[in-house]
C-alpha positions as CSV (number, residue, x, y, z in Angstrom):
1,X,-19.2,24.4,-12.5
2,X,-16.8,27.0,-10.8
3,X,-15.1,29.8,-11.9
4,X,-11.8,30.4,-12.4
5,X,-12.2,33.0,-9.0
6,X,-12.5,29.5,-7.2
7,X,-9.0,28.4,-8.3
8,X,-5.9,28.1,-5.9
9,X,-2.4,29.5,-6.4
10,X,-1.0,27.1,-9.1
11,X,-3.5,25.6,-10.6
12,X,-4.6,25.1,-14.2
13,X,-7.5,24.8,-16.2
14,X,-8.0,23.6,-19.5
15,X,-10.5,24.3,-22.5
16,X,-12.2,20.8,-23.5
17,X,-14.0,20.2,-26.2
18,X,-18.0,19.5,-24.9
19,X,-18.1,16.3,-23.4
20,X,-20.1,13.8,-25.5
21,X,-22.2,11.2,-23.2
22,X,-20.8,8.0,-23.0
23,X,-24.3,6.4,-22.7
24,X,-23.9,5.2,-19.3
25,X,-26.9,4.9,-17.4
26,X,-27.6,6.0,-13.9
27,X,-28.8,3.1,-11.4
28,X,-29.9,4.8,-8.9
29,X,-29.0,7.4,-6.1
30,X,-27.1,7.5,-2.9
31,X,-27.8,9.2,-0.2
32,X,-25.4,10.8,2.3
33,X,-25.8,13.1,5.4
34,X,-22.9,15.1,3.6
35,X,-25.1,18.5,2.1
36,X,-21.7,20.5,1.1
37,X,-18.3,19.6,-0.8
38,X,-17.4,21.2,2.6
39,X,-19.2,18.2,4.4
40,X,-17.7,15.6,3.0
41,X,-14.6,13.6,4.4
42,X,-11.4,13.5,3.0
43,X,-12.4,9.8,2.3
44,X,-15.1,7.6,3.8
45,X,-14.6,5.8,6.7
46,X,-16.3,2.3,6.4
47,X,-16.0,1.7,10.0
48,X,-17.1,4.4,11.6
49,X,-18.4,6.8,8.7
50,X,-22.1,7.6,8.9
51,X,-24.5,4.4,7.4
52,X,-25.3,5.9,3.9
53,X,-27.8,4.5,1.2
54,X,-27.5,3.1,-2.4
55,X,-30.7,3.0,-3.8
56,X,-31.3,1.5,-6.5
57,X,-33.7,2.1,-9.5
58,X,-36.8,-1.0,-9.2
59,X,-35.9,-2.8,-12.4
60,X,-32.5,-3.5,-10.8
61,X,-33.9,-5.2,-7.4
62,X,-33.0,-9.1,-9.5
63,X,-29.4,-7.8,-9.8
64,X,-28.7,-7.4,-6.1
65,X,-29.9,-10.8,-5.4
66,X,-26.6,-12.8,-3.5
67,X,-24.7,-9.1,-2.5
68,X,-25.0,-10.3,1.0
69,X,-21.8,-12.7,0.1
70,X,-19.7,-10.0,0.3
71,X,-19.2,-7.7,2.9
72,X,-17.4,-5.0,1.0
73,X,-18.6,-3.4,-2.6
74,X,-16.8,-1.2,-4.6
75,X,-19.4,1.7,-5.8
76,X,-18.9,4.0,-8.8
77,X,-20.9,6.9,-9.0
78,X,-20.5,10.4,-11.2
79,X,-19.9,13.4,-9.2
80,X,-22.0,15.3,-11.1
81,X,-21.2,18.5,-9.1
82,X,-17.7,18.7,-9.5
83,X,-15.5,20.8,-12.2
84,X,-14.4,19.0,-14.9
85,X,-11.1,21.6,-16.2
86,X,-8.8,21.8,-13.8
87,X,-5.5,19.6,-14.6
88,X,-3.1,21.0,-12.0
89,X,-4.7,21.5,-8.8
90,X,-3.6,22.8,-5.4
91,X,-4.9,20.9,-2.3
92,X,-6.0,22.6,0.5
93,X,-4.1,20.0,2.6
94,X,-0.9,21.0,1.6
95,X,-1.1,23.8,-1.1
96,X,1.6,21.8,-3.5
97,X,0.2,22.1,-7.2
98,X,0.3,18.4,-9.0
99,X,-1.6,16.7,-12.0
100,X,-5.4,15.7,-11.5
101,X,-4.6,12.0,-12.1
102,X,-2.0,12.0,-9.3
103,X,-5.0,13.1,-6.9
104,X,-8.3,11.5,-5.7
105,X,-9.8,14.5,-6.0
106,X,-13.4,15.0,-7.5
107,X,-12.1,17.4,-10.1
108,X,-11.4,15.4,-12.9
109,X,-12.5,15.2,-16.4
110,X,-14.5,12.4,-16.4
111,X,-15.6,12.7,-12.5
112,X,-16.0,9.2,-11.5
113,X,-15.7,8.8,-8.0
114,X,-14.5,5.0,-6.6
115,X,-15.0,4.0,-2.7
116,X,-14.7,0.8,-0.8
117,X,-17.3,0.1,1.5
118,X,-18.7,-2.1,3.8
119,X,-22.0,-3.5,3.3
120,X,-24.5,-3.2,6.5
121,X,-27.5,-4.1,5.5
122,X,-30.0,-5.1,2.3
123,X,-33.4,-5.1,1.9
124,X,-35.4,-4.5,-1.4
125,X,-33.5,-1.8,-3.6
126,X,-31.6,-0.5,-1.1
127,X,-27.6,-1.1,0.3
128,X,-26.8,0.3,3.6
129,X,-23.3,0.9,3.8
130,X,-20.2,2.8,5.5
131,X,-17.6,4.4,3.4
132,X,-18.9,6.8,1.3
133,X,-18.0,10.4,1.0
134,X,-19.9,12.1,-1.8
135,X,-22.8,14.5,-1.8
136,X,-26.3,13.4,-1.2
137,X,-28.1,12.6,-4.1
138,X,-25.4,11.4,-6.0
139,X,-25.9,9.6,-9.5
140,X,-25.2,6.0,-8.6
141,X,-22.8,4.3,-11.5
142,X,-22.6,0.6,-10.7
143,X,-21.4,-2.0,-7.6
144,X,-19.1,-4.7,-7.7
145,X,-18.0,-7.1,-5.2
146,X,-14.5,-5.7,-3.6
147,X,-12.9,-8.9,-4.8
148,X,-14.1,-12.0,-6.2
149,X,-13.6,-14.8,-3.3
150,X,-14.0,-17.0,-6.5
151,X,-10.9,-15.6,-8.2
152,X,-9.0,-15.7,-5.3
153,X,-9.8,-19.6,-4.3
154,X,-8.4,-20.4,-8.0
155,X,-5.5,-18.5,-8.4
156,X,-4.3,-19.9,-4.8
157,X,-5.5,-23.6,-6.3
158,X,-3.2,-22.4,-9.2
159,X,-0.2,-22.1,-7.8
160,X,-0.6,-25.2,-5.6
161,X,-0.9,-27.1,-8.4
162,X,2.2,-25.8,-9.5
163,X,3.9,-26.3,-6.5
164,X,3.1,-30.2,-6.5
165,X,4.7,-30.8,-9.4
């Protein structure tokens, strides 16, 4: 964690309590080219960005089984580098001071980071994809499919029902 000689004009840091753990458990660890915060992209690029890896702990291997279905994943990971008591920052972008939640920034009190990638490849415990822009090494949270085709299929079937009515 940083001190408060790291901080921007404008921004604000706040005295938490200790966080208490949630009990979530780690699946695994990705692994980026990106060494440095100062490596990192703004955001990832999942069609050009470098081909990063999710690798997964063994015990999960069964719950990858049918990921190939969908070409993009939505992966959750804890950016277990980042401050956690800053709630007005200052981007570097632009310098204006606003509230953490109205930024995608890594500083954040519970730092969860969220990106959409694109699957490239799967073979035992381990995702290829394009997208990502975290540190290597990163605590891997949990993947989902970006949307369920499923979900989508019935709502449309939905509302042509209604329409035939």
């Amino acid at each position: 964690m940083s001190g408060d000689a790291d901080l921007r004009p404008g921004e604000v840091t706040v005295d938490l309590p200790p966080a208490t753990d949630a009990q979530l458990r780690f699946i695994g660890k990705i692994r980026t080219p990106f060494q440095t915060p100062a490596d990192c992209p703004r955001q990832g690029d999942p069609e050009e960005g470098p081909v990063c890896r999710l690798e997964l702990i063994p015990e999960l291997e069964p719950a990858l089984e049918g990921i190939e279905r969908s070409s993009w994943l939505e992966v959750l990971y804890w950016l277990d580098r980042s401050r956690r008591d800053l709630v007005l920052q200052s981007p570097k972008r632009d310098g204006r001071t606003r509230g953490t939640f109205s930024l995608r920034s890594p500083v954040r009190p519970n730092p969860i980071g969220l990106s959409r990638v694109r699957l490239v490849r799967h073979f035992g415990t381990v995702l290829e994809v394009r997208g990502l822009d975290c540190l290597d090494g990163t605590p891997l949270l949990d993947i989902k499919p970006d949307r369920c085709d499923h979900a989508v299929r019935e709502r449309a079937a939905h509302r042509d029902g209604d329409d035939a009515g």
